[in-house]
SELONU-820260 format. One record per residue (C-alpha): residue number from 1; x, y, z; chain. Coordinates in steps of 0.001 Angstrom, whole numbers, plus 500000, padded with zeros to 6 digits. Example, Ala and Ser with C-alpha at 12.3 -4.5 7.8 and 13.67 -1.06 7.14 Angstrom:
{pos=1&east=512300&north=495500&up=507800&unit=A};
{pos=2&east=513670&north=498940&up=507140&unit=A};
This chain:
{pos=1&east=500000&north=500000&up=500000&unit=A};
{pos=2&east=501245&north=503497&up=499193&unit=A};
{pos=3&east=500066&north=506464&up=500917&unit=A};
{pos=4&east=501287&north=510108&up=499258&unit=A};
{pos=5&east=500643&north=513244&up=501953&unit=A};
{pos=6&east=499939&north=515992&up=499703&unit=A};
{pos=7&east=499631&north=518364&up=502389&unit=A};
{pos=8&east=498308&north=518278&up=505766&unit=A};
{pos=9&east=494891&north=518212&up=504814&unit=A};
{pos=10&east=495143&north=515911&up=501632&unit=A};
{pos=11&east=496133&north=512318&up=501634&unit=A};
{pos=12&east=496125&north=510240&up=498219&unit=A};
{pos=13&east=496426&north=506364&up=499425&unit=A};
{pos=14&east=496623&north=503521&up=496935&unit=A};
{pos=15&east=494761&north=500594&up=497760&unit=A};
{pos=16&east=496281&north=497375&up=496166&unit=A};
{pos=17&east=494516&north=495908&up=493203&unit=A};
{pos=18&east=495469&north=492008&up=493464&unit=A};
{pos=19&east=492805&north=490775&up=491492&unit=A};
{pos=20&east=495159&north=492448&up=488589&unit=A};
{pos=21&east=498339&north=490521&up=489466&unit=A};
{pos=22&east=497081&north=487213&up=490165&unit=A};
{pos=23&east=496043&north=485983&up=486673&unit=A};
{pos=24&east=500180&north=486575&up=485856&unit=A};
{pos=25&east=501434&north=484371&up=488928&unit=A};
{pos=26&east=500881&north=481032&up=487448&unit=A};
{pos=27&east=503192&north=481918&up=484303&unit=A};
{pos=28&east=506695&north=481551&up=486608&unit=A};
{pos=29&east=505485&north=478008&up=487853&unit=A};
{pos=30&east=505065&north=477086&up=484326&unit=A};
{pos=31&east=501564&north=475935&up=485108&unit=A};
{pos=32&east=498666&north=476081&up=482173&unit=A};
{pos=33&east=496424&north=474587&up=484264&unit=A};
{pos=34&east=496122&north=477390&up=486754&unit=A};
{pos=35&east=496117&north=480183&up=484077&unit=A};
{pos=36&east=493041&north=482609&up=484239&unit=A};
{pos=37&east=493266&north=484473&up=480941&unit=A};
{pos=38&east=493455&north=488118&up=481174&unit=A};
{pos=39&east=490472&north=490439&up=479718&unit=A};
{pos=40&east=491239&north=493172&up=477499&unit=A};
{pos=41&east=487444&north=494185&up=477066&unit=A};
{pos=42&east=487593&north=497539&up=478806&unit=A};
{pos=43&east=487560&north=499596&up=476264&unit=A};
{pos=44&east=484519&north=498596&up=475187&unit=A};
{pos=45&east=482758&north=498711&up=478468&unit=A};
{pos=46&east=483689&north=502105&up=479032&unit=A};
{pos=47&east=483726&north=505602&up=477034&unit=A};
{pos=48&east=486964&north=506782&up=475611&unit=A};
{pos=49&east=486850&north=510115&up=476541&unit=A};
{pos=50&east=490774&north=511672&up=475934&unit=A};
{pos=51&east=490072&north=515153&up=477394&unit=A};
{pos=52&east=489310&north=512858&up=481015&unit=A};
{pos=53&east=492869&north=511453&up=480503&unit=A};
{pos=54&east=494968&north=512565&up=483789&unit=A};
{pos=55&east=497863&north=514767&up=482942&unit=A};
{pos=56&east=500454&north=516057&up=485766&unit=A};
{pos=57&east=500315&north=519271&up=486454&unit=A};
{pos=58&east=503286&north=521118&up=485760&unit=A};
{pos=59&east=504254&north=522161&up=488753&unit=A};
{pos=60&east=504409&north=518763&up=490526&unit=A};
{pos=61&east=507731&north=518606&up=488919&unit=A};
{pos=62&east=509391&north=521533&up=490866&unit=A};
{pos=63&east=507946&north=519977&up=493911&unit=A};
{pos=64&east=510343&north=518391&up=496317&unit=A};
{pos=65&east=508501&north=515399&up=497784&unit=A};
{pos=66&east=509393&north=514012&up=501076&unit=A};
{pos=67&east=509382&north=510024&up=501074&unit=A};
{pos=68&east=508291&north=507940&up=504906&unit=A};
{pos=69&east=508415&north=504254&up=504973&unit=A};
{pos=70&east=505657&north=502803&up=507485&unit=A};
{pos=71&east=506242&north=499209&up=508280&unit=A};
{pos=72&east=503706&north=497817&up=509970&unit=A};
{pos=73&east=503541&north=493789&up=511455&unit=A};
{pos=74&east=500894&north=491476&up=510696&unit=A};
{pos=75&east=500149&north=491274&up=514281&unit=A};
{pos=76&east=499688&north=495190&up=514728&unit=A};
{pos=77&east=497586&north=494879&up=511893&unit=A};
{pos=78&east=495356&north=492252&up=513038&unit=A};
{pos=79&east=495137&north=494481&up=516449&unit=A};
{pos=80&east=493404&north=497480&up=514313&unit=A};
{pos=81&east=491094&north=495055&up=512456&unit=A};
{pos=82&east=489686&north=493819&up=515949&unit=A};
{pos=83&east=489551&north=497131&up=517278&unit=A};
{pos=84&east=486965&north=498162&up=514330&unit=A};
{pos=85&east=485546&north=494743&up=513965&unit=A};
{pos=86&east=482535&north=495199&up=516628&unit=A};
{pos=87&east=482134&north=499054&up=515490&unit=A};
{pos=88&east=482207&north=499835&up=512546&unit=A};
{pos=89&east=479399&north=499451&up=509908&unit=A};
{pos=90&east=480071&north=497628&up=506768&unit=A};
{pos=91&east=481419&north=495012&up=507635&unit=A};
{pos=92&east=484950&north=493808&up=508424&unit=A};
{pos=93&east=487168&north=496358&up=507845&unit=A};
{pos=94&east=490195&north=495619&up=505208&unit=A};
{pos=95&east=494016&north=496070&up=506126&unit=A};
{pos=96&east=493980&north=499128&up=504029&unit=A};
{pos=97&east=491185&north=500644&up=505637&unit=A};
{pos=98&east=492378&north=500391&up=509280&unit=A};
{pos=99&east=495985&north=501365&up=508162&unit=A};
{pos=100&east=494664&north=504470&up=505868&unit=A};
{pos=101&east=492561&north=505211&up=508469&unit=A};
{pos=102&east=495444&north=505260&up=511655&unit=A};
{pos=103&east=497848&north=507533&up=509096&unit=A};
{pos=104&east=494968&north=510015&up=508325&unit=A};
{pos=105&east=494047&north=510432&up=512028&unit=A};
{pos=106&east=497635&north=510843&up=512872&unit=A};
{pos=107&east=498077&north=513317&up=509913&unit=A};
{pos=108&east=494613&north=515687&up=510825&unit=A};
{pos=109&east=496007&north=515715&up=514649&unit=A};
{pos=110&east=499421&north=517050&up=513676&unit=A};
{pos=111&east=497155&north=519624&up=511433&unit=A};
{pos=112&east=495644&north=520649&up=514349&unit=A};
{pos=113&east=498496&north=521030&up=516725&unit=A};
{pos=114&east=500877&north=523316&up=513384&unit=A};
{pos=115&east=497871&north=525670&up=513501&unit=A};
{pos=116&east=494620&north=525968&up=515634&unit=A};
{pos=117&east=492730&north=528216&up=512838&unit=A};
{pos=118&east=492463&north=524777&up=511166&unit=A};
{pos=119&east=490077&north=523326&up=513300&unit=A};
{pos=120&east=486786&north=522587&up=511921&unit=A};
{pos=121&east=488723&north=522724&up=507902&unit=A};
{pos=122&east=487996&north=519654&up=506052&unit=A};
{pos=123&east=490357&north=516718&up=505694&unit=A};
{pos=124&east=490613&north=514794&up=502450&unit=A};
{pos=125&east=491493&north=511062&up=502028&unit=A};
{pos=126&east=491284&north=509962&up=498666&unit=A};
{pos=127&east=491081&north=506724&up=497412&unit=A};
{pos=128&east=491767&north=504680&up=494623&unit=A};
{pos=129&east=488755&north=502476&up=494027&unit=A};
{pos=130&east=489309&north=499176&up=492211&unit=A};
{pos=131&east=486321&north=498644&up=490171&unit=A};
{pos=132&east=486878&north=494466&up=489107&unit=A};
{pos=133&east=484578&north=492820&up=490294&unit=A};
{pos=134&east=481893&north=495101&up=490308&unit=A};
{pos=135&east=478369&north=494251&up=488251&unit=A};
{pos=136&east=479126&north=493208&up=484217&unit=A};
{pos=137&east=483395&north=494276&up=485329&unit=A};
{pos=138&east=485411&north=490594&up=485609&unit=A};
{pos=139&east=487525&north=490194&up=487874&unit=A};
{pos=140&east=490673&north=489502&up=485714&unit=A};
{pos=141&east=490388&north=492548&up=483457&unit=A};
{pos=142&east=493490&north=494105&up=482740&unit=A};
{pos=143&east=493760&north=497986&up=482440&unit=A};
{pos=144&east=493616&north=501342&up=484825&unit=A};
{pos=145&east=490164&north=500238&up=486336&unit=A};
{pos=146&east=490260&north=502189&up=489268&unit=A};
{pos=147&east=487543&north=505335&up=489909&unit=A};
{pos=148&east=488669&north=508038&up=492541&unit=A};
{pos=149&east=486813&north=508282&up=495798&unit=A};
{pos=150&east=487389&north=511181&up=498171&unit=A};
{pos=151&east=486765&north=510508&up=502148&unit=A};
{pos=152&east=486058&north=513627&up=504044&unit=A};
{pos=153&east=485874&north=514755&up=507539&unit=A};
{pos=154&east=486373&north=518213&up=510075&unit=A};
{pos=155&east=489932&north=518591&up=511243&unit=A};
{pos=156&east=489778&north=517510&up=515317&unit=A};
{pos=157&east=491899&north=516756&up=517513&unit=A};
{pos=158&east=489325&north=514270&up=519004&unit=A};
{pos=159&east=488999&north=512317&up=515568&unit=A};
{pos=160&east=488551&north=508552&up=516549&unit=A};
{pos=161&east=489794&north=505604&up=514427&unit=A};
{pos=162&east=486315&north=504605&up=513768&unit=A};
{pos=163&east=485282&north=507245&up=512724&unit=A};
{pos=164&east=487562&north=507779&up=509798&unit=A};
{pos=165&east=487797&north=503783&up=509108&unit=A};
{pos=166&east=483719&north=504390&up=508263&unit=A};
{pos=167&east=483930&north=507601&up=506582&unit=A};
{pos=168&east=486593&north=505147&up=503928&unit=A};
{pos=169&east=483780&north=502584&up=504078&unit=A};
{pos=170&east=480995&north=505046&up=503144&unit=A};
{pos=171&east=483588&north=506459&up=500325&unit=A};
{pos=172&east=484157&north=502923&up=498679&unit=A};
{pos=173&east=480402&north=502229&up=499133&unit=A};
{pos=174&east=479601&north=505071&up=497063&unit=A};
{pos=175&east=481674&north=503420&up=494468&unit=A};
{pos=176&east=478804&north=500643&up=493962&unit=A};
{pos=177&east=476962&north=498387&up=491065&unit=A};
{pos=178&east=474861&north=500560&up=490269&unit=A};
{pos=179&east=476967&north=503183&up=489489&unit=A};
{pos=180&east=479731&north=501311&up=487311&unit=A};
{pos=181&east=476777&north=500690&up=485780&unit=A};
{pos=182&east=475838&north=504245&up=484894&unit=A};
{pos=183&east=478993&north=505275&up=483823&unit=A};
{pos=184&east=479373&north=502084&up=481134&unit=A};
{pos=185&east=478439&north=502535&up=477103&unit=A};
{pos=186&east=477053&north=505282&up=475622&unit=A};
{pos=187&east=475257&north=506387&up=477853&unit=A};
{pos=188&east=477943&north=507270&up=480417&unit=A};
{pos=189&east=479759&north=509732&up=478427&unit=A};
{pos=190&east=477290&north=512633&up=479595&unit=A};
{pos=191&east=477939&north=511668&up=482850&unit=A};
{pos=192&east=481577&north=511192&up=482821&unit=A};
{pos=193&east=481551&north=514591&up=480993&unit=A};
{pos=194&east=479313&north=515861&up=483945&unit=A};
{pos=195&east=481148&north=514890&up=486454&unit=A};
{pos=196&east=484561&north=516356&up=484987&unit=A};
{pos=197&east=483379&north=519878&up=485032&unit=A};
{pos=198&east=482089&north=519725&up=488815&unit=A};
Protein backbone atom coordinates (compact mmCIF):
# COMPACT_ATOMS: atom_id res chain seq x y z
CA UNK A 1 0.00 0.00 0.00
CA UNK A 2 1.24 3.50 -0.81
CA UNK A 3 0.07 6.46 0.92
CA UNK A 4 1.29 10.11 -0.74
CA UNK A 5 0.64 13.24 1.95
CA UNK A 6 -0.06 15.99 -0.30
CA UNK A 7 -0.37 18.36 2.39
CA UNK A 8 -1.69 18.28 5.77
CA UNK A 9 -5.11 18.21 4.81
CA UNK A 10 -4.86 15.91 1.63
CA UNK A 11 -3.87 12.32 1.63
CA UNK A 12 -3.88 10.24 -1.78
CA UNK A 13 -3.57 6.36 -0.57
CA UNK A 14 -3.38 3.52 -3.06
CA UNK A 15 -5.24 0.59 -2.24
CA UNK A 16 -3.72 -2.63 -3.83
CA UNK A 17 -5.48 -4.09 -6.80
CA UNK A 18 -4.53 -7.99 -6.54
CA UNK A 19 -7.19 -9.23 -8.51
CA UNK A 20 -4.84 -7.55 -11.41
CA UNK A 21 -1.66 -9.48 -10.53
CA UNK A 22 -2.92 -12.79 -9.84
CA UNK A 23 -3.96 -14.02 -13.33
CA UNK A 24 0.18 -13.43 -14.14
CA UNK A 25 1.43 -15.63 -11.07
CA UNK A 26 0.88 -18.97 -12.55
CA UNK A 27 3.19 -18.08 -15.70
CA UNK A 28 6.69 -18.45 -13.39
CA UNK A 29 5.49 -21.99 -12.15
CA UNK A 30 5.06 -22.91 -15.67
CA UNK A 31 1.56 -24.06 -14.89
CA UNK A 32 -1.33 -23.92 -17.83
CA UNK A 33 -3.58 -25.41 -15.74
CA UNK A 34 -3.88 -22.61 -13.25
CA UNK A 35 -3.88 -19.82 -15.92
CA UNK A 36 -6.96 -17.39 -15.76
CA UNK A 37 -6.73 -15.53 -19.06
CA UNK A 38 -6.54 -11.88 -18.83
CA UNK A 39 -9.53 -9.56 -20.28
CA UNK A 40 -8.76 -6.83 -22.50
CA UNK A 41 -12.56 -5.81 -22.93
CA UNK A 42 -12.41 -2.46 -21.19
CA UNK A 43 -12.44 -0.40 -23.74
CA UNK A 44 -15.48 -1.40 -24.81
CA UNK A 45 -17.24 -1.29 -21.53
CA UNK A 46 -16.31 2.11 -20.97
CA UNK A 47 -16.27 5.60 -22.97
CA UNK A 48 -13.04 6.78 -24.39
CA UNK A 49 -13.15 10.11 -23.46
CA UNK A 50 -9.23 11.67 -24.07
CA UNK A 51 -9.93 15.15 -22.61
CA UNK A 52 -10.69 12.86 -18.99
CA UNK A 53 -7.13 11.45 -19.50
CA UNK A 54 -5.03 12.56 -16.21
CA UNK A 55 -2.14 14.77 -17.06
CA UNK A 56 0.45 16.06 -14.23
CA UNK A 57 0.32 19.27 -13.55
CA UNK A 58 3.29 21.12 -14.24
CA UNK A 59 4.25 22.16 -11.25
CA UNK A 60 4.41 18.76 -9.47
CA UNK A 61 7.73 18.61 -11.08
CA UNK A 62 9.39 21.53 -9.13
CA UNK A 63 7.95 19.98 -6.09
CA UNK A 64 10.34 18.39 -3.68
CA UNK A 65 8.50 15.40 -2.22
CA UNK A 66 9.39 14.01 1.08
CA UNK A 67 9.38 10.02 1.07
CA UNK A 68 8.29 7.94 4.91
CA UNK A 69 8.42 4.25 4.97
CA UNK A 70 5.66 2.80 7.48
CA UNK A 71 6.24 -0.79 8.28
CA UNK A 72 3.71 -2.18 9.97
CA UNK A 73 3.54 -6.21 11.45
CA UNK A 74 0.89 -8.52 10.70
CA UNK A 75 0.15 -8.73 14.28
CA UNK A 76 -0.31 -4.81 14.73
CA UNK A 77 -2.41 -5.12 11.89
CA UNK A 78 -4.64 -7.75 13.04
CA UNK A 79 -4.86 -5.52 16.45
CA UNK A 80 -6.60 -2.52 14.31
CA UNK A 81 -8.91 -4.95 12.46
CA UNK A 82 -10.31 -6.18 15.95
CA UNK A 83 -10.45 -2.87 17.28
CA UNK A 84 -13.03 -1.84 14.33
CA UNK A 85 -14.45 -5.26 13.97
CA UNK A 86 -17.47 -4.80 16.63
CA UNK A 87 -17.87 -0.95 15.49
CA UNK A 88 -17.79 -0.17 12.55
CA UNK A 89 -20.60 -0.55 9.91
CA UNK A 90 -19.93 -2.37 6.77
CA UNK A 91 -18.58 -4.99 7.64
CA UNK A 92 -15.05 -6.19 8.42
CA UNK A 93 -12.83 -3.64 7.84
CA UNK A 94 -9.80 -4.38 5.21
CA UNK A 95 -5.98 -3.93 6.13
CA UNK A 96 -6.02 -0.87 4.03
CA UNK A 97 -8.81 0.64 5.64
CA UNK A 98 -7.62 0.39 9.28
CA UNK A 99 -4.01 1.36 8.16
CA UNK A 100 -5.34 4.47 5.87
CA UNK A 101 -7.44 5.21 8.47
CA UNK A 102 -4.56 5.26 11.66
CA UNK A 103 -2.15 7.53 9.10
CA UNK A 104 -5.03 10.02 8.32
CA UNK A 105 -5.95 10.43 12.03
CA UNK A 106 -2.36 10.84 12.87
CA UNK A 107 -1.92 13.32 9.91
CA UNK A 108 -5.39 15.69 10.82
CA UNK A 109 -3.99 15.71 14.65
CA UNK A 110 -0.58 17.05 13.68
CA UNK A 111 -2.84 19.62 11.43
CA UNK A 112 -4.36 20.65 14.35
CA UNK A 113 -1.50 21.03 16.72
CA UNK A 114 0.88 23.32 13.38
CA UNK A 115 -2.13 25.67 13.50
CA UNK A 116 -5.38 25.97 15.63
CA UNK A 117 -7.27 28.22 12.84
CA UNK A 118 -7.54 24.78 11.17
CA UNK A 119 -9.92 23.33 13.30
CA UNK A 120 -13.21 22.59 11.92
CA UNK A 121 -11.28 22.72 7.90
CA UNK A 122 -12.00 19.65 6.05
CA UNK A 123 -9.64 16.72 5.69
CA UNK A 124 -9.39 14.79 2.45
CA UNK A 125 -8.51 11.06 2.03
CA UNK A 126 -8.72 9.96 -1.33
CA UNK A 127 -8.92 6.72 -2.59
CA UNK A 128 -8.23 4.68 -5.38
CA UNK A 129 -11.24 2.48 -5.97
CA UNK A 130 -10.69 -0.82 -7.79
CA UNK A 131 -13.68 -1.36 -9.83
CA UNK A 132 -13.12 -5.53 -10.89
CA UNK A 133 -15.42 -7.18 -9.71
CA UNK A 134 -18.11 -4.90 -9.69
CA UNK A 135 -21.63 -5.75 -11.75
CA UNK A 136 -20.87 -6.79 -15.78
CA UNK A 137 -16.60 -5.72 -14.67
CA UNK A 138 -14.59 -9.41 -14.39
CA UNK A 139 -12.47 -9.81 -12.13
CA UNK A 140 -9.33 -10.50 -14.29
CA UNK A 141 -9.61 -7.45 -16.54
CA UNK A 142 -6.51 -5.89 -17.26
CA UNK A 143 -6.24 -2.01 -17.56
CA UNK A 144 -6.38 1.34 -15.17
CA UNK A 145 -9.84 0.24 -13.66
CA UNK A 146 -9.74 2.19 -10.73
CA UNK A 147 -12.46 5.34 -10.09
CA UNK A 148 -11.33 8.04 -7.46
CA UNK A 149 -13.19 8.28 -4.20
CA UNK A 150 -12.61 11.18 -1.83
CA UNK A 151 -13.24 10.51 2.15
CA UNK A 152 -13.94 13.63 4.04
CA UNK A 153 -14.13 14.75 7.54
CA UNK A 154 -13.63 18.21 10.08
CA UNK A 155 -10.07 18.59 11.24
CA UNK A 156 -10.22 17.51 15.32
CA UNK A 157 -8.10 16.76 17.51
CA UNK A 158 -10.67 14.27 19.00
CA UNK A 159 -11.00 12.32 15.57
CA UNK A 160 -11.45 8.55 16.55
CA UNK A 161 -10.21 5.60 14.43
CA UNK A 162 -13.69 4.60 13.77
CA UNK A 163 -14.72 7.25 12.72
CA UNK A 164 -12.44 7.78 9.80
CA UNK A 165 -12.20 3.78 9.11
CA UNK A 166 -16.28 4.39 8.26
CA UNK A 167 -16.07 7.60 6.58
CA UNK A 168 -13.41 5.15 3.93
CA UNK A 169 -16.22 2.58 4.08
CA UNK A 170 -19.00 5.05 3.14
CA UNK A 171 -16.41 6.46 0.32
CA UNK A 172 -15.84 2.92 -1.32
CA UNK A 173 -19.60 2.23 -0.87
CA UNK A 174 -20.40 5.07 -2.94
CA UNK A 175 -18.33 3.42 -5.53
CA UNK A 176 -21.20 0.64 -6.04
CA UNK A 177 -23.04 -1.61 -8.94
CA UNK A 178 -25.14 0.56 -9.73
CA UNK A 179 -23.03 3.18 -10.51
CA UNK A 180 -20.27 1.31 -12.69
CA UNK A 181 -23.22 0.69 -14.22
CA UNK A 182 -24.16 4.24 -15.11
CA UNK A 183 -21.01 5.28 -16.18
CA UNK A 184 -20.63 2.08 -18.87
CA UNK A 185 -21.56 2.53 -22.90
CA UNK A 186 -22.95 5.28 -24.38
CA UNK A 187 -24.74 6.39 -22.15
CA UNK A 188 -22.06 7.27 -19.58
CA UNK A 189 -20.24 9.73 -21.57
CA UNK A 190 -22.71 12.63 -20.40
CA UNK A 191 -22.06 11.67 -17.15
CA UNK A 192 -18.42 11.19 -17.18
CA UNK A 193 -18.45 14.59 -19.01
CA UNK A 194 -20.69 15.86 -16.06
CA UNK A 195 -18.85 14.89 -13.55
CA UNK A 196 -15.44 16.36 -15.01
CA UNK A 197 -16.62 19.88 -14.97
CA UNK A 198 -17.91 19.73 -11.19
Amino acid sequence: MVVQIVSKENIIPTAPTPDSLKIFKPFPRGSSSEVENPSFIVPSLFPQIPSLSFKVPLSFSRIKFVSRRFVFDGLKIAALKAQTKTLTSGGESTQFEVVAALLWKCVAKAACKSNDSSLGNPSNLGVSINLRGKKGVPKNCVGNLVWPGLAQCKLSPELGHKTLVDKIKKCKAEISDDFVEAVKGDAGTEILLKLQKG
